[in-house]
Each structure stands twice: as C-alpha cells, then as structure tokens.
N, CA, C and O of each residue as an XYZ file, in Angstrom:
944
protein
N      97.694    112.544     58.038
C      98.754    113.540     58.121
C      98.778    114.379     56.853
O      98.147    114.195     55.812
N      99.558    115.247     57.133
C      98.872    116.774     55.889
C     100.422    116.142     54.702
O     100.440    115.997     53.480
N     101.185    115.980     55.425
C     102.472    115.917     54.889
C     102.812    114.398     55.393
O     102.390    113.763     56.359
N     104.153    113.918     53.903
C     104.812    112.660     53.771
C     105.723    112.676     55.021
O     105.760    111.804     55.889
N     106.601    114.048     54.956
C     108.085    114.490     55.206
C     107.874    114.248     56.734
O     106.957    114.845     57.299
N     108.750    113.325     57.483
C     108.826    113.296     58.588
C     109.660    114.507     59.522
O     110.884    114.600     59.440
N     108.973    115.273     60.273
C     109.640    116.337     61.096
C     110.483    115.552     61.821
O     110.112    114.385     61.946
N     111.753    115.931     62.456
C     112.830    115.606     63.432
C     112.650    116.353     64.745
O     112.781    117.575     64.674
N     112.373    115.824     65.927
C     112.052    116.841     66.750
C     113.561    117.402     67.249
O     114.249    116.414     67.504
N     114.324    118.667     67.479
C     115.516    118.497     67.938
C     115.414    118.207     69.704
O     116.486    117.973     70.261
N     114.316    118.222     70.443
C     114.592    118.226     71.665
C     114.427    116.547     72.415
O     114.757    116.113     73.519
N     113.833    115.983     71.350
C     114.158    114.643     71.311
C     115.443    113.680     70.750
O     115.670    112.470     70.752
N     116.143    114.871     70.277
C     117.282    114.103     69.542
C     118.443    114.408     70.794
O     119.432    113.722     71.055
N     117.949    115.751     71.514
C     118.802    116.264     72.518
C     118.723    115.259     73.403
O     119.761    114.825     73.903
N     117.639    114.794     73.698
C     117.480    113.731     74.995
C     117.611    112.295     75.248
O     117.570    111.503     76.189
N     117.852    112.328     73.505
C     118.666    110.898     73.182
C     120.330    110.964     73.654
O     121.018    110.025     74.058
N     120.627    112.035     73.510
C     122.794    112.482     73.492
C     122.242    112.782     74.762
O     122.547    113.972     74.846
N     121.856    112.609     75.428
C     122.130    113.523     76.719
C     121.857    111.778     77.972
O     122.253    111.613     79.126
N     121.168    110.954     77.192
C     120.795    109.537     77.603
C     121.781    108.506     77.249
O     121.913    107.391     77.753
N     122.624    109.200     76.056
C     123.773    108.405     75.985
C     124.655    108.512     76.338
O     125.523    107.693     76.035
N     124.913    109.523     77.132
C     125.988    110.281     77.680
C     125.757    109.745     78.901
O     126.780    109.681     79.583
N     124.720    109.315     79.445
C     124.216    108.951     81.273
C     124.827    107.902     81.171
O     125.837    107.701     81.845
N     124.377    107.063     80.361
C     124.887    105.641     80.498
C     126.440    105.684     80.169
O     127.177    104.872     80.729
N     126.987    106.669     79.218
C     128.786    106.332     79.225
C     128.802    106.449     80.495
O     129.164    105.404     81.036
N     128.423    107.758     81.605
C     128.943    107.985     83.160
C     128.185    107.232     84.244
O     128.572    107.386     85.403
N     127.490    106.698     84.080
C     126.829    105.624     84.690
C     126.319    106.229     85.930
O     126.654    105.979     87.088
N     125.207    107.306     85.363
C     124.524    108.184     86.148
C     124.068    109.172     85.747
O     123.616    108.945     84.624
N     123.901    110.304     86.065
C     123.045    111.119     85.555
C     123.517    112.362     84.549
O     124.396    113.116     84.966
N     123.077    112.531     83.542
C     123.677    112.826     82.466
C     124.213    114.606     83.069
O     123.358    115.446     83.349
N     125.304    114.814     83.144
C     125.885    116.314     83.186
C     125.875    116.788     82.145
O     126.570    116.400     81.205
N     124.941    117.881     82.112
C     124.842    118.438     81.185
C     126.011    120.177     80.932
O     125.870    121.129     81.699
N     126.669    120.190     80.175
C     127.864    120.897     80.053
C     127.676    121.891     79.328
O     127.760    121.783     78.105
N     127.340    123.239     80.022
C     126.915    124.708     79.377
C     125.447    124.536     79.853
O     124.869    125.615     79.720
N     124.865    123.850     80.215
C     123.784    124.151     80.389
C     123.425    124.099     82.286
O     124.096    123.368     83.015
N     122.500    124.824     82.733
C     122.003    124.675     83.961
C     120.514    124.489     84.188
O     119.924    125.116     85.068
N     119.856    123.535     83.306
C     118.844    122.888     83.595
C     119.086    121.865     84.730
O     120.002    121.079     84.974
N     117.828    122.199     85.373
C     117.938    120.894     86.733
C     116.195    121.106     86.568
O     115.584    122.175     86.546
N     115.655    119.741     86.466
C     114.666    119.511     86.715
C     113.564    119.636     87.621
O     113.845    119.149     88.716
N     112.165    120.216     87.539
C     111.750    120.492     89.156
C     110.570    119.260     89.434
O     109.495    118.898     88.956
N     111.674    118.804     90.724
C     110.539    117.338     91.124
C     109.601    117.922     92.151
O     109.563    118.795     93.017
N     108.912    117.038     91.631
C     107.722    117.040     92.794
C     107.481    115.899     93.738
O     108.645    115.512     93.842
N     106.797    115.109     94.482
C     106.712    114.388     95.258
C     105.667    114.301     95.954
O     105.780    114.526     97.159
N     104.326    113.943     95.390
C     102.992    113.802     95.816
C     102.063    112.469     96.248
O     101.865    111.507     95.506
N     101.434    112.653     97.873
C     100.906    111.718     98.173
C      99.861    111.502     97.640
O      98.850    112.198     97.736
N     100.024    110.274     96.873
C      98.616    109.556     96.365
C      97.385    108.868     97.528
O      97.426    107.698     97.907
N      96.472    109.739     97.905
C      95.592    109.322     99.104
C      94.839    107.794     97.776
O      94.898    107.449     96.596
N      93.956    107.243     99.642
C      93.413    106.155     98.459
C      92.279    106.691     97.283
O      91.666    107.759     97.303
N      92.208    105.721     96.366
C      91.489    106.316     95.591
C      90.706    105.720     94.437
O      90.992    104.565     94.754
N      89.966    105.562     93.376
C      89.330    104.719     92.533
C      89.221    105.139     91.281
O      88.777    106.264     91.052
N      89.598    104.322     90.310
C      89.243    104.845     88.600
C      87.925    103.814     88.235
O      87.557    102.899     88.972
N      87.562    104.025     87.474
C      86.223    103.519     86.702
C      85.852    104.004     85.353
O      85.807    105.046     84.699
N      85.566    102.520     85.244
C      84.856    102.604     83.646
C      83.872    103.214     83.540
O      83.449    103.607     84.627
N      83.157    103.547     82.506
C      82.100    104.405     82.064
C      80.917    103.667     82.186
O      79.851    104.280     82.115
N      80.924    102.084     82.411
C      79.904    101.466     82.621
C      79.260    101.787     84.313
O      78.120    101.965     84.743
N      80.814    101.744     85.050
C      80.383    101.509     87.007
C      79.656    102.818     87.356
O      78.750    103.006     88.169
N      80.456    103.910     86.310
C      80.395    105.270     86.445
C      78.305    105.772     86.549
O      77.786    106.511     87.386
N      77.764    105.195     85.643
C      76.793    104.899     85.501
C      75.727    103.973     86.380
O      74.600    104.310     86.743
N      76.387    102.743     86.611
C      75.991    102.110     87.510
C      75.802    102.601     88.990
O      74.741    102.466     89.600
N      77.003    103.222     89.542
C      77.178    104.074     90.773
C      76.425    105.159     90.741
O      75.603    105.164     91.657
N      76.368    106.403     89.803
C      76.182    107.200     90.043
C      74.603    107.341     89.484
O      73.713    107.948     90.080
N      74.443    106.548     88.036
C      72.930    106.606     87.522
C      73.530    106.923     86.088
O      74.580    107.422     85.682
N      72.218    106.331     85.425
C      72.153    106.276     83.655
C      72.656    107.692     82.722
O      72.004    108.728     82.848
N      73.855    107.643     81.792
C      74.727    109.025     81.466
C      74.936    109.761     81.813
O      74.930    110.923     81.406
N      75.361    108.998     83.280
C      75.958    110.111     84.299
C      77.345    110.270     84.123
O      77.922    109.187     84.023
N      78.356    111.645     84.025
C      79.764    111.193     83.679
C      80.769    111.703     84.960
O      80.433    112.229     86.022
N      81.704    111.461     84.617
C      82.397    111.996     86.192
C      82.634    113.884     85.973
O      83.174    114.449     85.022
N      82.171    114.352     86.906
C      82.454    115.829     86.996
C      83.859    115.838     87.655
O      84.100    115.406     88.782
N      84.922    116.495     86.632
C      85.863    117.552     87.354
C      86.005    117.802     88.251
O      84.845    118.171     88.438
N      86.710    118.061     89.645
C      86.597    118.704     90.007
C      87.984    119.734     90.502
O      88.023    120.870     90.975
N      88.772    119.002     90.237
C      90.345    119.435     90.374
C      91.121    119.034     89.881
O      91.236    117.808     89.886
N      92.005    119.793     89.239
C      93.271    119.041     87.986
C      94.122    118.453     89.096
O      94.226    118.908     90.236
N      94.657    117.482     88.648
C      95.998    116.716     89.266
C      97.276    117.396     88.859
O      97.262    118.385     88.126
N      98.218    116.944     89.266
C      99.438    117.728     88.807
C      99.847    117.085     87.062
O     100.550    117.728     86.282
N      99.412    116.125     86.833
C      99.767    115.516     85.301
C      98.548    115.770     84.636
O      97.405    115.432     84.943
N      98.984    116.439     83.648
C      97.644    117.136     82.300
C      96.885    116.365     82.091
O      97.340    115.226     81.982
N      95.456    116.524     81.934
C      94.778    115.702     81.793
C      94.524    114.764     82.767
O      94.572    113.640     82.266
N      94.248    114.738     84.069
C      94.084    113.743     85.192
C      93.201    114.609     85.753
O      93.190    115.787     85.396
N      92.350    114.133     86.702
C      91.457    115.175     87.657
C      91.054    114.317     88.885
O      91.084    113.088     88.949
N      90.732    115.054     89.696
C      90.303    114.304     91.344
C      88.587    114.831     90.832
O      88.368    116.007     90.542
N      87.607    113.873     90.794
C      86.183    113.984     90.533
C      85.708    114.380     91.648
O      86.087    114.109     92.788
N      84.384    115.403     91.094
C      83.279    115.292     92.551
C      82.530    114.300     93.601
O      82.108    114.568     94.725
N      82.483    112.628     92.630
C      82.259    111.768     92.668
C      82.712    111.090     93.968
O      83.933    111.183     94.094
N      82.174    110.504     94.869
C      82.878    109.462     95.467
C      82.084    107.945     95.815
O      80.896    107.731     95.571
N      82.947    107.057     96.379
C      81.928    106.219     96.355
C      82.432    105.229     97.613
O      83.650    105.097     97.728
N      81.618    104.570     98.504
C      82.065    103.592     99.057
C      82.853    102.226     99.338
O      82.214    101.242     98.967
N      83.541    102.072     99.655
C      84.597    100.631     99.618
C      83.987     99.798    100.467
O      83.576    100.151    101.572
N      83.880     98.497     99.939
C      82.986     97.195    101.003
C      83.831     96.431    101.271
O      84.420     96.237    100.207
N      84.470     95.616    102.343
C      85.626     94.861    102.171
C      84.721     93.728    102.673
O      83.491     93.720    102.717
N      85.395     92.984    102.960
C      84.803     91.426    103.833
C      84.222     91.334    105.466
O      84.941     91.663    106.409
N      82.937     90.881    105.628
C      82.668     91.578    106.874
C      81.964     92.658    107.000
O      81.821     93.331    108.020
N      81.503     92.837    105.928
C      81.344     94.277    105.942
C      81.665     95.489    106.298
O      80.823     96.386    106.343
N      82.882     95.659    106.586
C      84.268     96.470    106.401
C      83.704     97.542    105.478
O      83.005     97.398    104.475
N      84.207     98.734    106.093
C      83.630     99.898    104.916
C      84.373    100.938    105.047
O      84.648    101.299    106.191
N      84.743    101.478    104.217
C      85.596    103.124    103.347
C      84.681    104.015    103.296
O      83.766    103.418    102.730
N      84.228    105.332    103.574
C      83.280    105.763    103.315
C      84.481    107.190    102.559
O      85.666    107.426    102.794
N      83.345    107.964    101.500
C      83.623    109.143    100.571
C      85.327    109.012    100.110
O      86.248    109.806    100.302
N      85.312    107.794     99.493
C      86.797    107.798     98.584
C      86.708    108.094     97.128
O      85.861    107.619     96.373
N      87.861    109.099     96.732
C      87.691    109.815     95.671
C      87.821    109.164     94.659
O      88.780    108.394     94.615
N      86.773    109.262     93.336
C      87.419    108.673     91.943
C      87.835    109.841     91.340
O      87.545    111.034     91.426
N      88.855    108.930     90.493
C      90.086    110.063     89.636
C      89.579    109.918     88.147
O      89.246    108.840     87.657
N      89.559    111.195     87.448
C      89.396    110.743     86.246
C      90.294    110.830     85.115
O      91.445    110.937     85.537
N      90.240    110.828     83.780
C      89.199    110.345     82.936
C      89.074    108.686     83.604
O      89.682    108.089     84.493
N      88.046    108.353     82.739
C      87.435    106.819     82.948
C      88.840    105.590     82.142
O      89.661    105.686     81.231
N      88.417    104.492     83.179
C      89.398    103.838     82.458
C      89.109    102.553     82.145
O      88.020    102.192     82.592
N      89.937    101.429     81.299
C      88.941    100.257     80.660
C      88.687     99.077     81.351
O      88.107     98.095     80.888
N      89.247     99.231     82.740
C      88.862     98.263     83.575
C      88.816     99.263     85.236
O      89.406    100.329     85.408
N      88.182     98.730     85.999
C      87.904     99.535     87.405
C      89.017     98.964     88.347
O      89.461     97.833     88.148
N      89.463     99.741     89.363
C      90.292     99.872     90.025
C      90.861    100.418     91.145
O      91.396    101.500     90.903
N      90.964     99.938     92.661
C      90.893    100.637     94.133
C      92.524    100.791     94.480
O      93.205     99.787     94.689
N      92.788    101.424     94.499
C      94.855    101.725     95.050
C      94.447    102.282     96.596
O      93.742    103.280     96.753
N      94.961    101.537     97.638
C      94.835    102.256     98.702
C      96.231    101.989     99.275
O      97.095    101.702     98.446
N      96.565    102.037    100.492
C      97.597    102.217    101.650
C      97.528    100.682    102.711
O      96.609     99.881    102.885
N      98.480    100.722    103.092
C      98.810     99.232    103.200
C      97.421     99.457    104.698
O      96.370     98.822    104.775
N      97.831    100.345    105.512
C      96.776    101.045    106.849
C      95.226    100.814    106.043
O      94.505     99.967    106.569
N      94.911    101.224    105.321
C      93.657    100.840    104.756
C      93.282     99.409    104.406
O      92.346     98.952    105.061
N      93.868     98.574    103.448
C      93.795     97.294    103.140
C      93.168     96.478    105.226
O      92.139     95.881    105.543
N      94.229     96.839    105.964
C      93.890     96.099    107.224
C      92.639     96.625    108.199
O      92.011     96.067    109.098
N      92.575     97.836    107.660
C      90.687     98.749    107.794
C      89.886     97.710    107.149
O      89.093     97.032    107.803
N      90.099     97.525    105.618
C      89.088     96.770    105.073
C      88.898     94.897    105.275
O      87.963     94.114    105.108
N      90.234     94.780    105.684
C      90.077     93.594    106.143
C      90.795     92.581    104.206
O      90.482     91.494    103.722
N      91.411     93.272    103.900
C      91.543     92.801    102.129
C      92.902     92.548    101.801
O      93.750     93.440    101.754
N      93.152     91.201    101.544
C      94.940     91.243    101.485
C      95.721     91.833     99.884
O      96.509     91.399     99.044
N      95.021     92.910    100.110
C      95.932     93.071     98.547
C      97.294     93.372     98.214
O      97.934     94.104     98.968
N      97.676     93.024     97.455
C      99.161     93.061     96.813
C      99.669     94.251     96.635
O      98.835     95.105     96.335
N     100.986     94.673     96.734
C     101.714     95.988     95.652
C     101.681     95.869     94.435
O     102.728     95.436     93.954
N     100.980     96.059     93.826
C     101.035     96.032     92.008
C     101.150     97.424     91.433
O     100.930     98.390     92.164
N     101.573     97.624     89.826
C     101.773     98.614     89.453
C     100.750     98.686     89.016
O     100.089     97.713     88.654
N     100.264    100.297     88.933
C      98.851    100.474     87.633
C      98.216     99.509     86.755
O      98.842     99.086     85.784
N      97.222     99.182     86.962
C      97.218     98.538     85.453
C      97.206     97.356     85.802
O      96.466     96.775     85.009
N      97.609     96.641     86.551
C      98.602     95.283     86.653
C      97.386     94.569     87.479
O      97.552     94.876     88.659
N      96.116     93.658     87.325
C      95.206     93.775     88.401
C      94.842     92.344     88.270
O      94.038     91.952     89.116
N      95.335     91.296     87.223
C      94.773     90.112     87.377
C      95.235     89.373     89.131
O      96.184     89.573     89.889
N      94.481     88.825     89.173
C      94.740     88.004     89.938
C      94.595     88.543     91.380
O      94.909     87.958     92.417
N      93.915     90.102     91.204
C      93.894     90.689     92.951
C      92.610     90.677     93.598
O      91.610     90.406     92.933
N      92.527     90.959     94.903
C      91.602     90.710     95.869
C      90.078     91.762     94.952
O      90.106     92.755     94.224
N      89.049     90.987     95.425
C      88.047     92.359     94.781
C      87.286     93.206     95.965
O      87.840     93.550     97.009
N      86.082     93.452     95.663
C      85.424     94.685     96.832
C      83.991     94.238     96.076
O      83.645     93.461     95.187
N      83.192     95.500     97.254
C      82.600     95.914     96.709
C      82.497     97.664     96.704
O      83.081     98.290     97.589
N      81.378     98.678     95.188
C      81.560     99.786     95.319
C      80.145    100.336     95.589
O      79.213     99.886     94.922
N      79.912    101.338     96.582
C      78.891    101.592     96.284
C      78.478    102.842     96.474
O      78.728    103.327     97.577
N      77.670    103.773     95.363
C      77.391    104.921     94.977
C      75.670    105.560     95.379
O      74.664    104.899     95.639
N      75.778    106.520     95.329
C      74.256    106.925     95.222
C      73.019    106.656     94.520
O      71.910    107.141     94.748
N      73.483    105.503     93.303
C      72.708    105.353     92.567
C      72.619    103.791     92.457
O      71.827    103.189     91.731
N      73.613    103.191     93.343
C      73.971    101.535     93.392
C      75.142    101.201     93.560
O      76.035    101.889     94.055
N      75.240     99.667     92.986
C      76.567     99.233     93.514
C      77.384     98.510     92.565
O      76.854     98.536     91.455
N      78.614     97.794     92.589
C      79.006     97.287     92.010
C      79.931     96.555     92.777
O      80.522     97.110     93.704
N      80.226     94.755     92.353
C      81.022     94.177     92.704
C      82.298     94.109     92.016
O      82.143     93.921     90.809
N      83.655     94.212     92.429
C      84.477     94.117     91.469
C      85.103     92.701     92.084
O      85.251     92.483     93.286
N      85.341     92.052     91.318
C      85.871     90.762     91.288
C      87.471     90.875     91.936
O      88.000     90.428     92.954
N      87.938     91.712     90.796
C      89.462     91.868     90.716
C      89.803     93.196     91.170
O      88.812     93.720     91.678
N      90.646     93.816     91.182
C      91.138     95.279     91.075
C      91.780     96.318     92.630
O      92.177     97.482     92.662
N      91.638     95.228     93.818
C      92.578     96.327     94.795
C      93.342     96.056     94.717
O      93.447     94.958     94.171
N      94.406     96.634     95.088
C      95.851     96.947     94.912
C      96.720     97.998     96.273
O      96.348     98.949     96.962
N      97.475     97.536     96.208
C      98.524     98.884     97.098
C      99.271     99.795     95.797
O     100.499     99.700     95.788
N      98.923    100.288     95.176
C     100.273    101.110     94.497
C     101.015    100.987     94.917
O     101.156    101.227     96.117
N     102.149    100.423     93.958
C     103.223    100.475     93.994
C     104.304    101.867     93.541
O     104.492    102.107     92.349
N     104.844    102.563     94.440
C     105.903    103.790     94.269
C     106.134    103.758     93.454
O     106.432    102.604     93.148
N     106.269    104.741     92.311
C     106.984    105.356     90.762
C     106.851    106.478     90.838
O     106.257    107.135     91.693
N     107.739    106.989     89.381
C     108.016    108.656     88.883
C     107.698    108.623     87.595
O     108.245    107.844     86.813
N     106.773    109.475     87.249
C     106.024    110.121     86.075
C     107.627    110.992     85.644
O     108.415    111.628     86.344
N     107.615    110.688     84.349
C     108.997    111.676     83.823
C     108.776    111.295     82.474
O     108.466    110.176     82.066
N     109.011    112.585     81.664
C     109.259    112.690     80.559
C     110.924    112.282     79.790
O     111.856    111.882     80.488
N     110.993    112.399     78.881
C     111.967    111.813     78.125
C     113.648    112.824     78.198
O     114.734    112.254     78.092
N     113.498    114.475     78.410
C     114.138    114.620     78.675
C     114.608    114.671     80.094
O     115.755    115.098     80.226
N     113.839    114.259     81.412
C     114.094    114.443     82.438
C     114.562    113.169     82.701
O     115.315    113.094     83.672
N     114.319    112.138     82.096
C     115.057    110.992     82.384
C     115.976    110.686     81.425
O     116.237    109.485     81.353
N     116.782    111.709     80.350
C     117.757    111.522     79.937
C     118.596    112.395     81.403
O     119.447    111.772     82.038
N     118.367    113.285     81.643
C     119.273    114.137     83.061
C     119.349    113.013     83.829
O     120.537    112.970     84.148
N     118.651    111.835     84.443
C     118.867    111.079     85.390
C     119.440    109.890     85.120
O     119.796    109.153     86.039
N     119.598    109.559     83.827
C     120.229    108.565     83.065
C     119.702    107.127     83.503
O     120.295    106.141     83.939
N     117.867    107.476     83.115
C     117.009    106.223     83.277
C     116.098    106.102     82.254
O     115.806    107.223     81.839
N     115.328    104.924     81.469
C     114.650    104.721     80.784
C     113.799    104.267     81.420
O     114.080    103.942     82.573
N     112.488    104.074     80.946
C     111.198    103.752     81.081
C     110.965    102.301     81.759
O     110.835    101.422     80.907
N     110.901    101.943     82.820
C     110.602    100.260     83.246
C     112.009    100.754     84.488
O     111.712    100.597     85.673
N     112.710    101.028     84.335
C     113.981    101.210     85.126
C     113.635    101.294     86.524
O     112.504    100.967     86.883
N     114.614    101.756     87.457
C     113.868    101.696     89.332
C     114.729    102.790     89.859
O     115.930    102.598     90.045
N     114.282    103.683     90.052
C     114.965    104.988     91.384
C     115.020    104.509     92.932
O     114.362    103.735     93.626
N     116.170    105.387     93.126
C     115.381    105.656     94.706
C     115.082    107.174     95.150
O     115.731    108.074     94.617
N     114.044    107.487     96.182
C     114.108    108.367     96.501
C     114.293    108.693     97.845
O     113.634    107.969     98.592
N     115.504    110.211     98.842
C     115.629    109.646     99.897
C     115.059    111.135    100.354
O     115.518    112.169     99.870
N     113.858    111.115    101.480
C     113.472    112.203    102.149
C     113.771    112.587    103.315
O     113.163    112.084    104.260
N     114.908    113.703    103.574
C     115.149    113.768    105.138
C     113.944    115.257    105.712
O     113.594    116.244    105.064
N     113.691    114.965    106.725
C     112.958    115.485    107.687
C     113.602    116.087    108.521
O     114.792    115.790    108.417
N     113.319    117.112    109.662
C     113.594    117.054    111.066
C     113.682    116.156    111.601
O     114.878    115.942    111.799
N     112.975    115.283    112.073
C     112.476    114.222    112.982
C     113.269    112.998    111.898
O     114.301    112.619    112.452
N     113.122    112.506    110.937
C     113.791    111.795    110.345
C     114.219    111.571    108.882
O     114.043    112.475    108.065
N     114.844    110.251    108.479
C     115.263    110.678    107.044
C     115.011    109.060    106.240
O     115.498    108.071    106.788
N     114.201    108.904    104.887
C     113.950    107.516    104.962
C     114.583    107.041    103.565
O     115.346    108.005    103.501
N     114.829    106.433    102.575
C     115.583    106.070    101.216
C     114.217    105.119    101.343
O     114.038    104.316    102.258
N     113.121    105.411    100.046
C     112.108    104.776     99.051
C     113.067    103.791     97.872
O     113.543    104.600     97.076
N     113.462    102.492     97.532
C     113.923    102.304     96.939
C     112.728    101.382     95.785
O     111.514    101.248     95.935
N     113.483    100.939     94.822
C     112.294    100.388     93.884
C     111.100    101.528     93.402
O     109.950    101.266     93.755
N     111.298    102.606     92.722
C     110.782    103.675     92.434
C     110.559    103.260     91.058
O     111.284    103.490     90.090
N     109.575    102.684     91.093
C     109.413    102.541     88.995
C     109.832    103.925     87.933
O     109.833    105.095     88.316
N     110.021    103.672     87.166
C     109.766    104.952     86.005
C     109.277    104.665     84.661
O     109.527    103.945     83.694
N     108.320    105.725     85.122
C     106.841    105.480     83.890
C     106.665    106.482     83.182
O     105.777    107.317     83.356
N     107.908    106.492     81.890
C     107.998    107.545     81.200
C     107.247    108.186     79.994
O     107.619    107.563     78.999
N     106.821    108.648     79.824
C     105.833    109.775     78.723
C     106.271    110.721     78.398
O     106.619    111.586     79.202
N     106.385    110.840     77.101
C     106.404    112.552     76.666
C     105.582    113.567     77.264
O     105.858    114.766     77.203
N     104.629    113.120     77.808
C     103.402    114.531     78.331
C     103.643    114.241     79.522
O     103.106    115.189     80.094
N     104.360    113.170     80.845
C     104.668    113.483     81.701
C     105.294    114.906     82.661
O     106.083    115.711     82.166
N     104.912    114.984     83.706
C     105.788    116.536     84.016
C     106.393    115.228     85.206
O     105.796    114.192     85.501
N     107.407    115.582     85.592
C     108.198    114.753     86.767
C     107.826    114.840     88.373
O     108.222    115.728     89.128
N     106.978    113.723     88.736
C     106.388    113.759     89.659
C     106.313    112.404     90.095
O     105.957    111.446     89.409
N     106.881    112.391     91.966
C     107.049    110.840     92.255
C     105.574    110.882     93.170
O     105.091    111.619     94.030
N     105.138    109.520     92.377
C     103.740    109.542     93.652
C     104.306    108.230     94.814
O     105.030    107.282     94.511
N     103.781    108.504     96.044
C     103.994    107.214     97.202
C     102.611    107.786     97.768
O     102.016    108.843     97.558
N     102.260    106.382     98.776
C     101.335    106.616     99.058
C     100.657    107.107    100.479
O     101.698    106.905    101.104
N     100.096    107.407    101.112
C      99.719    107.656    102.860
C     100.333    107.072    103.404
O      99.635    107.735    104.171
N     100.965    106.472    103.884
C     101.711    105.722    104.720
C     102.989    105.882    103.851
O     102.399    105.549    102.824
N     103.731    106.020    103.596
C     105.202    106.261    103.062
C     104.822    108.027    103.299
O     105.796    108.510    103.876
N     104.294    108.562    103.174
C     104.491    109.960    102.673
C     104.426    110.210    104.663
O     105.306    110.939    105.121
N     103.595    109.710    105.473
C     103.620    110.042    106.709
C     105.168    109.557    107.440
O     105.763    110.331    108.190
N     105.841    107.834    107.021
C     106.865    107.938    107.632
C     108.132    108.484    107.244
O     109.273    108.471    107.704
N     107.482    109.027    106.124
C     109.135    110.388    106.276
C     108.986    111.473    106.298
O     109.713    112.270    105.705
N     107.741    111.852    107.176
C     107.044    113.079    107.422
C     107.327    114.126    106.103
O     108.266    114.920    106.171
N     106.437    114.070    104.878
C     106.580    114.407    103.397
C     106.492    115.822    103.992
O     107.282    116.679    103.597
N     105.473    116.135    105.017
C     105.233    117.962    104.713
C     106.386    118.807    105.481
O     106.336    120.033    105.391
N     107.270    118.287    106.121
C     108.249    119.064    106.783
C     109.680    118.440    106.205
O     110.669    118.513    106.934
N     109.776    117.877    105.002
C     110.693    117.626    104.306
C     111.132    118.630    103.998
O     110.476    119.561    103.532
N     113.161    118.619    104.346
C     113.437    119.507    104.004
C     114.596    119.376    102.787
O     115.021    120.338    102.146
N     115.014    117.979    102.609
C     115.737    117.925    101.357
C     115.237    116.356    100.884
O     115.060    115.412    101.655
N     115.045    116.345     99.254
C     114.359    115.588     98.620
C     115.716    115.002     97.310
O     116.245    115.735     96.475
N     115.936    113.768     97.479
C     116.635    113.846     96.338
C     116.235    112.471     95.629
O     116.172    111.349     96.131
N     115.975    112.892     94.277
C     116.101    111.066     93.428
C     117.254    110.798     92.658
O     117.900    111.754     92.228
N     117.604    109.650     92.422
C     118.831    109.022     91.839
C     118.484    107.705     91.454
O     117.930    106.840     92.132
N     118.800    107.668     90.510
C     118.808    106.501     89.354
C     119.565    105.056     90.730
O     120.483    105.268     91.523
N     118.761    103.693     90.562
C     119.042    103.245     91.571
C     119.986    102.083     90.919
O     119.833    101.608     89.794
N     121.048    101.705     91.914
C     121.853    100.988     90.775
C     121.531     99.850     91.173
O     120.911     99.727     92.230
N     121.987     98.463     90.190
C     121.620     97.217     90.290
C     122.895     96.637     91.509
O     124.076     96.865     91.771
N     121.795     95.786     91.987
C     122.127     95.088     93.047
C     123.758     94.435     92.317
O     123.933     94.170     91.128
N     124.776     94.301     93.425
C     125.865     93.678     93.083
C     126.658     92.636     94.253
O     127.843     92.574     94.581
N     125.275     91.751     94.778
C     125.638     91.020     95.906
C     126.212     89.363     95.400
O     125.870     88.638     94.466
N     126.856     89.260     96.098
C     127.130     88.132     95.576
C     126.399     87.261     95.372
O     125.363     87.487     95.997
N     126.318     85.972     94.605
C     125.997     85.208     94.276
C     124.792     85.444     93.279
O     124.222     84.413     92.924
N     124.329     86.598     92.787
C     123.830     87.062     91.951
C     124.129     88.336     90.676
O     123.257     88.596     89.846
C-alpha cells in the first residue's frame, strides 16, 4: 500500500446505519429522503460445470484454457465455449453442458433435481462450494475424460447482494430470504434463499430449471424478496 492512513469508505459506513436501522424495524431498512430501491434480478441457473485448470486441460488438451464466451450477469463470471459431457451410472449421459468460468480449485456439476433422475445420480442440495461427501460422475471432453469422485450437487437457491443492498433488506451474509413469483397461471413463495454477500456482488437471485419453470419465471409478472423471518413454532 502507497499510504499508512486508512481511507473510510462513506458508502460503507452508510450501509452499516442503514443495517442498523433494519434490525431496530425488524425488516427492511426505510430509507428516509431517499428513493433508492434496488434492481433485482432473478436468473435461471441451467445445469452446468466449473473446473480446475488441471480437468480443463485434461478435457479439452495440454494449455488449453477456457474461452469466454459470454459474461454472466456478476463481473467477472462467463458461460465458456467449452462444453463437456456428464456420465452418470449406467451409462446415463448429459450431452453439451456448459462450463462456467474462471477456473476453480476443485471441479464441480450443479444440475436440476429433473436431471440428477436423467442421470440416474442421487445428489444432494448443497451450497457452492460445499461438495464433500457428494455423488461423483464422470466428464468427458474432446480431448478425454475425467472421473470426479465427489462434486454433483443440486444448487441450492441464493441471492448474490452486495452490502448496501442487503443493508435495504435488513439481511447479512449466511442469512435466508424468501422469494415469491406470481405468474398468470400461478404464484409460488421460494423459501430458504441463502445470501451470499460481496461487495462486487450486483443483486441477483439464481434458482434453478425446475423452480424457474414451476413458477413460470418468463411470464412473471410481480417478483418480490423479503428477508425471511425465523421460524416461531412451537416447541422450538
């Protein structure tokens, strides 16, 4: 660092008073003189695969890296040119599923509960990241294959939000939303909505193919999230 002197950011100090203010009202912080309202988004995560720089290679061939090919809605994320095959048990097969990039330090399949029973694979809802102990595959690319031991998963529903958008909703990081989508045809409440907060987040709830079809996501006509409150049933 060039300098000792620690800068104060003020829009972080704003989103601290504005987070303490949620929790005095036990909800979402009203903000008074101001008419910021946050713009959500709500995007289906199709299935999909991350990989290390080793599989990346392995799949595709020797310093081969993942090409770009479309930004995601969060900076720095991309849908690759890349795809690669899913092997389940039985020989069960996924054909042209997208890897996302950048590369990451362990490999990893998120699909839809409808897919898992395609592949024949009992995998769990886990959050990102979260992969000990899950069903594995196999992957296979134009250039070979790879077994993964560990790593399918169902994604589990969350919201990407930054620090001041979850001071407006009067939630911290690990916390649980719900989100409720009405349709024409129908109207559904997503509850257990993680929040996976970042400063470089932009506010965006991902669910996956099957949630986004039964509340028919593309003819949604009102979308709302709310901080979800803790259970108050008896005996707990």
């Amino acid at each position: 660092m060039s300098s000792a002197t620690t800068q104060i950011d003020p829009q972080h100090i704003e989103a601290m008073v504005r987070a303490a203010i949620a929790k005095a009202l036990g909800g979402a912080a009203q903000e008074s003189g101001s008419s910021y309202v946050p713009k959500l988004v709500v995007s289906i995560s199709a299935r999909h695969v991350h990989l290390t720089d080793e599989h990346v290679e392995k799949l595709f061939g020797p310093g081969k890296k993942l090409t770009p090919e479309k930004d995601l809605y969060q900076d720095g994320f991309y849908a690759a040119a890349e795809t690669v095959m899913i092997v389940g048990p039985r020989r069960r097969m996924l054909p042209n599923v997208r890897v996302l990039g950048p590369t990451r330090k362990a490999s990893q399949v998120e699909l839809a509960f409808t897919d898992t029973i395609s592949l024949g694979i009992d995998a769990p809802v886990r959050h990102s990241g979260d992969i000990k102990g899950t069903p594995g595959c196999v992957l296979v690319g134009p250039a070979g294959a790879v077994e993964l031991h560990e790593g399918v998963i169902r994604a589990a529903r969350h919201v990407h939000i930054n620090p001041r958008d979850s001071a407006y909703y009067g939630v911290k990081n690990g916390d649980f939303m719900s989100l409720t989508v009405k349709s024409p045809q129908c109207s559904v409440t997503f509850d257990e909505v993680l929040v996976r907060e970042d400063p470089n987040s932009k506010l965006e709830v991902h669910i996956d193919t099957d949630e986004g079809n039964a509340c028919d996501l593309d003819h949604a006509t009102t979308i709302e999230l709310k901080r979800l409150e803790p259970c108050k049933c008896h005996g707990h």
